[in-house]
C-alpha positions as CSV (number, residue, x, y, z in Angstrom):
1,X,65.4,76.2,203.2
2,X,67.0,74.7,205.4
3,X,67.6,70.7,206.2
4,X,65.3,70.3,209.2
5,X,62.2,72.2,207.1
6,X,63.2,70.0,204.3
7,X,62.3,66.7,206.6
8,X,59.4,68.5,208.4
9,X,57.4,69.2,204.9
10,X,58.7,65.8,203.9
11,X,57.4,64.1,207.1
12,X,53.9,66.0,206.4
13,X,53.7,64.4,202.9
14,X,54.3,60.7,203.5
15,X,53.5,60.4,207.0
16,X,49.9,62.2,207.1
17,X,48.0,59.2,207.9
18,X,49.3,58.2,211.1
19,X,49.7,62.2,211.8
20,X,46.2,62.6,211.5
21,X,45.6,59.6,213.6
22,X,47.7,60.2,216.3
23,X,48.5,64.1,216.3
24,X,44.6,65.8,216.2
25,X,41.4,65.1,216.4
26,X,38.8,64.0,214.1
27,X,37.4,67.7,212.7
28,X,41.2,68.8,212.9
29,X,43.5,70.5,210.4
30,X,45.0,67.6,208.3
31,X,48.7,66.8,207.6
32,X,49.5,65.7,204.2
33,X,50.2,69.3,202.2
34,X,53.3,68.8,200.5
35,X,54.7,72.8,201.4
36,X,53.9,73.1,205.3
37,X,55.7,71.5,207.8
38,X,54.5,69.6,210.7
39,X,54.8,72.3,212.7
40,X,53.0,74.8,211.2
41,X,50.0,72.0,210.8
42,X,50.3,71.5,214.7
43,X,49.9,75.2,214.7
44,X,47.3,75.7,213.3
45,X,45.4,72.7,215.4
46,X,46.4,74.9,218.7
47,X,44.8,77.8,217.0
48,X,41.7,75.5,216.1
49,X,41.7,73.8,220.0
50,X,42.0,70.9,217.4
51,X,44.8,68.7,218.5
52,X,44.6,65.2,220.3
53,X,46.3,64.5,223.9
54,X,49.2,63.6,222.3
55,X,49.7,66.5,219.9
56,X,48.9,69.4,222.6
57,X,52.3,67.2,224.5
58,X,54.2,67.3,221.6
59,X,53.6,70.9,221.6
60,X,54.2,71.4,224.7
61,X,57.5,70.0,224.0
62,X,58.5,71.8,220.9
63,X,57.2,75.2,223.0
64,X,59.8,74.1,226.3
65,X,62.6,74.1,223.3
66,X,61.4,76.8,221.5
67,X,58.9,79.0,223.0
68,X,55.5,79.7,220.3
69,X,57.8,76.9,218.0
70,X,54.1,75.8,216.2
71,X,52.2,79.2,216.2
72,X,55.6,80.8,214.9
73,X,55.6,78.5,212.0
74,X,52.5,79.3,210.2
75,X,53.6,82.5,209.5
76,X,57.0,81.0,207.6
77,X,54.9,78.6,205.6
């Protein structure tokens, strides 16, 4: 596993509150499992049509760097 994955799951764990807050909306998928990765969580909130305004432009800038970056995810988690 690599560094970046390390600080993603990380991230998910201690950070889930203001995730949820901020990145989806209130029936969404919730951060806070400590083996997925932020990513993978956004993922499956596109999948859902789940995510708030400000997750679907996060994804939209994780997508412009890495085309499907979020739906991609879920299947390495």
């Amino acid at each position: 596993m690599n560094e970046g994955t390390k600080a993603s799951k990380f991230l998910n764990l201690t950070q889930s509150d203001i995730l949820n807050k901020i990145l989806i909306t209130e029936n969404g998928i919730q951060f806070g499992g400590n083996s997925e990765t932020v990513s993978s969580v956004i993922g499956k909130n596109v999948l859902n049509k789940t995510l708030s305004p400000v997750g679907t432009l996060l994804n939209i800038i994780l997508d412009f760097f890495d085309p499907n970056h979020s739906i991609n995810s879920i299947k390495k988690n």
